[in-house]
C-alpha positions, 0 to 999 in steps of 0.5 A, a space after each residue: 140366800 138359799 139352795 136347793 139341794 135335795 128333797 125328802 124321800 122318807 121320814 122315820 118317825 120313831 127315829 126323827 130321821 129324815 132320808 134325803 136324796 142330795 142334788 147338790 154337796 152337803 156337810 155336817 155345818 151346814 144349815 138346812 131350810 126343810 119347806 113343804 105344805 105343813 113344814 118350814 123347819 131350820 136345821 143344822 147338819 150335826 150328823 150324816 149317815 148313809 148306809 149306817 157309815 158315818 160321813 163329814 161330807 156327802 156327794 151330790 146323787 147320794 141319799 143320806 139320813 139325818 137326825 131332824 128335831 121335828 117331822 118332816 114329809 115326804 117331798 119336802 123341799 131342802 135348801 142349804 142356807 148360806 152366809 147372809 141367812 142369819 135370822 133362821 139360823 139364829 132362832 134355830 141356834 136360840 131354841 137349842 140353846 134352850 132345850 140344851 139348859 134344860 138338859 144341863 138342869 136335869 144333871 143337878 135337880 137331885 140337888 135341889 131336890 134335896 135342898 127342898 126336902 132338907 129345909 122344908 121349902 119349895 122351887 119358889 124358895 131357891 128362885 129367890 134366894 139365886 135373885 137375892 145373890 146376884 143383888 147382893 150385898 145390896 138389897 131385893 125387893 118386889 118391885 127390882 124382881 117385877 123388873 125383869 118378872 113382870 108378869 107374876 104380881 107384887 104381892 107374889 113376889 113379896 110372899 115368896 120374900 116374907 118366906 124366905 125371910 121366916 126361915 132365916 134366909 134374908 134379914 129386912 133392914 127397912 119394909 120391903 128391902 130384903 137383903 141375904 142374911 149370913 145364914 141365907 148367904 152360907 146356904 146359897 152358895 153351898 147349894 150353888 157349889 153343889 149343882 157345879 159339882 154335879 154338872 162338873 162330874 155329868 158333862 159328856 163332852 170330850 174336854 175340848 169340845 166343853 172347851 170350845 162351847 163355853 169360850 163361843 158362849 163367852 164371845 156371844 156373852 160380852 158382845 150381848 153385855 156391851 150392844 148399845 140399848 136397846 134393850 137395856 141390859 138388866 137382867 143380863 147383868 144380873 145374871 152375869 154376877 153369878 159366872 163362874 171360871 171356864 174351868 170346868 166349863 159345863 158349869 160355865 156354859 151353864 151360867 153362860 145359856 141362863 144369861 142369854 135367856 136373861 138377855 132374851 128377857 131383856 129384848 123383850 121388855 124392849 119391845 113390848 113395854 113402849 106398847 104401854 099394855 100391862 103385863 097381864 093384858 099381854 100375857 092373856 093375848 099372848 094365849 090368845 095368840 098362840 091358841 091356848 086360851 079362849 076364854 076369861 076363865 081359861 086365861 086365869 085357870 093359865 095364870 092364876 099362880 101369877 099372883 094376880 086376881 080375877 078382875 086383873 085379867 078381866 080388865 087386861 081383856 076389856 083393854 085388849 078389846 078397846 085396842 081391838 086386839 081380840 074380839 068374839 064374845 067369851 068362851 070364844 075370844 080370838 084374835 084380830 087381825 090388827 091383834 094378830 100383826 101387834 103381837 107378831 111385831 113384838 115377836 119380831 121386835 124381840 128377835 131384833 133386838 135380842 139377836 143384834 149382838 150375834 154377829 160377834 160370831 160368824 155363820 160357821 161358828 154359830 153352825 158349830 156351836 149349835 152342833 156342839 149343843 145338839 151333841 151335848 143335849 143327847 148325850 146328857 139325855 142318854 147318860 140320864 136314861 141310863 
């Protein structure tokens, strides 16, 4: 159910501030819908301020700013979301959970920064070898990795096995099965114990606040661990395997977005594998379909570091024109409109899934929570700039 409460008086660009004139209550929690003729913008209210003073709650009549994460027009609409509008709400809660991990990754890139320099390898190295830890001691191979990363080939996959396994990271008990070896075991969790330390020592929360982020990410965590199928829950899993204790919590919050976005993997599968399209063919309408492709050659120059060659995407277009999903001959493919519904509903189908496990938590705790992010993102944003 949504109220109108105000309209947009004036945007400022280079601040990502909204001015709002109130026709009803607001306060810092709320959820806010922003609608016009280019806008439709979901946003929690994590901050309000009227004449530079800081305020929990504004009255009816005032005009307020708040910080909004996209531009928004003058006469846009604003309607405050309330308890029963959880699918806006969520996909906003989602997409901060990401732009919050990417800034937590930022405080130990130097670490890995100088692992890659120390032992002459390269992002893909690491990737593996943080895979091969939550197998552990059991063994990886390309075909577990295709699981969860179906749209980089096998033959990708085993190049970045054979590398590892030449530095002395990973032993091969039989062809194709790779395991850590002691020396790749001793190497990763020292580079594991590292990146905590430096996210230990670069959290800017208050400890409470840490505290009570990384205890609502633990309640989302195990409701998603334990939702019935679909999706099956793999790739959480997995990742779950290299959770840390609360304490400190912004390792813990850390681990705890990298498990939800295993889980979104998961929720994808789901929703798009009984389609029977490969992944290539998926990934290239998917392009496609957000307008960054329009040709064959574009979709392989995109893909190319997949691992896959040419003809993998030639046939996967072939195939997205035989289920007249894309049409207009090359360099002008587009969507069609059945194309167009196919790839919505797997869009949808994933958020389905993906969000089934949300309602462990309630409309005001996901408010917080988001909150919580946003405050978190900004201030490791303004601690790396300093």
């Amino acid at each position: 159910m949504e109220n109108l409460i105000g309209q947009v008086l004036h945007y400022f660009n280079h601040l990502g501030v909204a001015v709002i004139l109130l026709q009803d209550e607001l306060k810092v929690g709320d959820t806010l819908l922003f609608l016009g003729h280019t806008t439709d913008l979901t946003q929690i209210v994590c901050s309000i301020e009227v004449e530079h003073h800081k305020l929990v709650e504004a009255k009816k009549g005032m005009t307020v700013a708040l910080a909004v994460e996209e531009p928004v027009r003058v006469d846009d609409k604003v309607y405050k979301l309330v308890e029963g509008d959880e699918n806006p709400q969520n996909i906003f809660l989602w997409n901060e959970m990401r732009r919050t991990l990417d800034g937590i990754q930022h405080t130990y890139e130097p670490v890995f920064a100088r692992f890659i320099h120390n032992n002459g390898v390269d992002d893909h190295i690491i990737g593996i070898l943080l895979a091969a830890v939550t197998f552990d001691p059991g063994t990886i191979s390309p075909e577990r990795l295709q699981v969860r990363g179906p749209y980089t080939s096998t033959s990708a996959w085993m190049e970045r096995l054979f590398r590892a396994a030449e530095k002395g990271y990973l032993s091969e008990p039989e062809p194709g099965e790779f395991r850590l070896s002691r020396r790749g075991r001793t190497i990763t969790q020292k580079l594991i114990q590292e990146a905590r330390d430096a996210m230990q020592h670069a959290d800017p929360l208050p400890h409470v606040d840490s505290q009570r982020l990384a205890e609502l990410l633990g309640r989302l965590i195990q409701a998603s661990l334990f939702t019935s199928p679909p999706p099956d829950n793999w790739s959480i899993r997995l990742a779950y395997q290299l959770m840390p204790v609360e304490e400190p919590p912004l390792p813990y919050i850390d681990q705890a977005l990298s498990c939800l976005q295993a889980y979104r993997d998961d929720a994808h599968l789901a929703a798009w594998q009984p389609c029977g399209l490969s992944a290539p063919a998926l990934e290239a309408l998917t392009l496609v379909w957000r307008g960054e492709a329009n040709s064959l050659d574009t979709i392989y120059d995109r893909l190319a570091h997949r691992g896959f060659e040419l003809h993998d995407y030639q046939a996967a277009v072939t195939d997205l024109r035989q289920r007249d999903l894309v049409e207009g001959s090359d360099p002008d493919l587009q969507m069609t409109a059945k194309g167009k519904v196919f790839r919505d509903q797997i869009e949808q189908d994933t958020n389905h899934y993906f969000f089934a496990s949300w309602d462990c938590l309630s409309f005001t705790e996901k408010s917080e929570m988001a909150c919580l992010l946003t405050v978190l993102r900004n201030k490791l944003s303004l601690k790396s700039q300093a």
